[in-house]
C-alpha positions as CSV (number, residue, x, y, z in Angstrom):
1,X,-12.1,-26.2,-24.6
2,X,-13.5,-28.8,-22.3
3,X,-14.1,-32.3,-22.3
4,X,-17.9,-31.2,-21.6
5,X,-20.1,-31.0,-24.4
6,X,-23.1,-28.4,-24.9
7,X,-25.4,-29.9,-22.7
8,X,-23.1,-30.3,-20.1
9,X,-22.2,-34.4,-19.9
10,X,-19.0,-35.5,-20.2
11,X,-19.0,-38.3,-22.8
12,X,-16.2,-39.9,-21.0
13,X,-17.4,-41.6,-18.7
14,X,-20.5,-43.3,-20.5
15,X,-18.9,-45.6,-22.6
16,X,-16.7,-47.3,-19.7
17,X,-20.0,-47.1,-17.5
18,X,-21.3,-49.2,-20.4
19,X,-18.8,-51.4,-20.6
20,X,-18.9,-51.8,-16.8
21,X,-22.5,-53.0,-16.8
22,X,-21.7,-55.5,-20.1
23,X,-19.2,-57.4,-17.6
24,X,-21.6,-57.5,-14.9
25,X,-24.2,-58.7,-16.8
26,X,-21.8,-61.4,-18.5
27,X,-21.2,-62.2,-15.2
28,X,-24.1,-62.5,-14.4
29,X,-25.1,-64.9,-17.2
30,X,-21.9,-66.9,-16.4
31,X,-23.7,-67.5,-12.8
32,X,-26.7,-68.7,-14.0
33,X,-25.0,-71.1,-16.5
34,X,-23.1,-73.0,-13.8
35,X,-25.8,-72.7,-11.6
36,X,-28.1,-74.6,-14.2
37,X,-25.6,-77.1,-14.7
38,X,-25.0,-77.9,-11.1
39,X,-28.7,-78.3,-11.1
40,X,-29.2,-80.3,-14.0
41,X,-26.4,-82.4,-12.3
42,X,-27.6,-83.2,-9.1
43,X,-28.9,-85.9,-7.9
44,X,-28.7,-88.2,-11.0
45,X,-28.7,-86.4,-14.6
46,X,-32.1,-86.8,-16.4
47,X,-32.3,-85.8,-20.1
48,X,-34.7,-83.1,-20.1
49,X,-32.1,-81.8,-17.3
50,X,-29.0,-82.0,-19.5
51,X,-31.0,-80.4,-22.5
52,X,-32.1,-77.7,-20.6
53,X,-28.3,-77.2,-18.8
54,X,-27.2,-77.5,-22.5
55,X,-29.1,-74.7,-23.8
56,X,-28.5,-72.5,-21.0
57,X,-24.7,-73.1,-21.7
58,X,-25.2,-72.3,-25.4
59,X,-27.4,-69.4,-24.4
60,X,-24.5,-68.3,-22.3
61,X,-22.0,-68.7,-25.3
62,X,-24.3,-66.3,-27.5
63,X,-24.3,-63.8,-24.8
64,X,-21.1,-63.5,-24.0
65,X,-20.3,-62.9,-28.2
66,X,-22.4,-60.3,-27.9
67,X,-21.3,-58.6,-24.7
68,X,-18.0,-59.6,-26.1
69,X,-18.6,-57.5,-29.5
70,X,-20.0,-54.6,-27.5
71,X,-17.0,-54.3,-25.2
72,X,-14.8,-54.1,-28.4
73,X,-16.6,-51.3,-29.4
74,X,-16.8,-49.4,-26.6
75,X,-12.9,-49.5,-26.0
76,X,-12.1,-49.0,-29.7
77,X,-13.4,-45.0,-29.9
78,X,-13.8,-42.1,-27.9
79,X,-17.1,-42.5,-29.2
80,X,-18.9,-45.5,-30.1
81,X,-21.8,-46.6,-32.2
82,X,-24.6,-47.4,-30.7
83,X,-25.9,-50.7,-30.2
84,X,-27.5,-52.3,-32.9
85,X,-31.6,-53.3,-32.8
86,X,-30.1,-57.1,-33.9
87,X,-27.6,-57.4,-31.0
88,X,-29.5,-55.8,-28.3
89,X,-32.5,-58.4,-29.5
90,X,-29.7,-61.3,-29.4
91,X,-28.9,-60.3,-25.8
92,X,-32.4,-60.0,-24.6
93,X,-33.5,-62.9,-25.7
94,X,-30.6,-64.6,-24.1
95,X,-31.3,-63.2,-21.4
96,X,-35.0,-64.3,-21.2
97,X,-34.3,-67.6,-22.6
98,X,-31.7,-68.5,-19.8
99,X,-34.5,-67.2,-17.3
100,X,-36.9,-69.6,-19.3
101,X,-34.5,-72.5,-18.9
102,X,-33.5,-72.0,-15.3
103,X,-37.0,-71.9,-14.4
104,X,-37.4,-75.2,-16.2
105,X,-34.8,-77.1,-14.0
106,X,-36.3,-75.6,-11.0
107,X,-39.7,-76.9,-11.5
């Protein structure tokens, strides 16, 4: 019997092309994290600038928990659970809020 299912995809491959686009992402976030920092930074730290950079880092820290868990899970089974609604919604609104916050510094 082969790896193929029914429907003819190979579940293989899925879960590390998950896990591939978690550390991309993660990296991704990690970017934007230093990137607000060196911004909040420059030129003289204000406090709305070091809040914002703050948060972003925090921001940062939550996503990379939940990217963190996912990857876990991925590697544990053949075939893993999917995502839960609570932890995709945690990343997403990292993901926005970072955005939010980054835009902040720029403006």
């Amino acid at each position: 019997m082969s790896a193929r299912t029914a429907g003819g995809r190979d579940p293989g491959l899925q879960p590390e092309r998950t896990r591939l686009a978690w550390r991309r992402t993660t990296l991704s976030a990690t970017v934007a994290a230093v990137l607000a920092a060196k911004t909040a930074l420059q030129g003289g730290a204000r406090p709305a600038g070091a809040v914002a950079a703050a948060l972003c880092c925090a921001l940062w820290l939550c996503f990379l928990l939940v990217a963190h868990r996912r990857i876990r899970a991925l590697t544990a089974s053949s075939t893993p659970a999917a995502l839960a609604p609570r932890y995709a919604a945690a990343a997403a609104l990292c993901a926005v809020a970072t955005a939010v916050c980054g835009a902040a510094l720029v403006i």
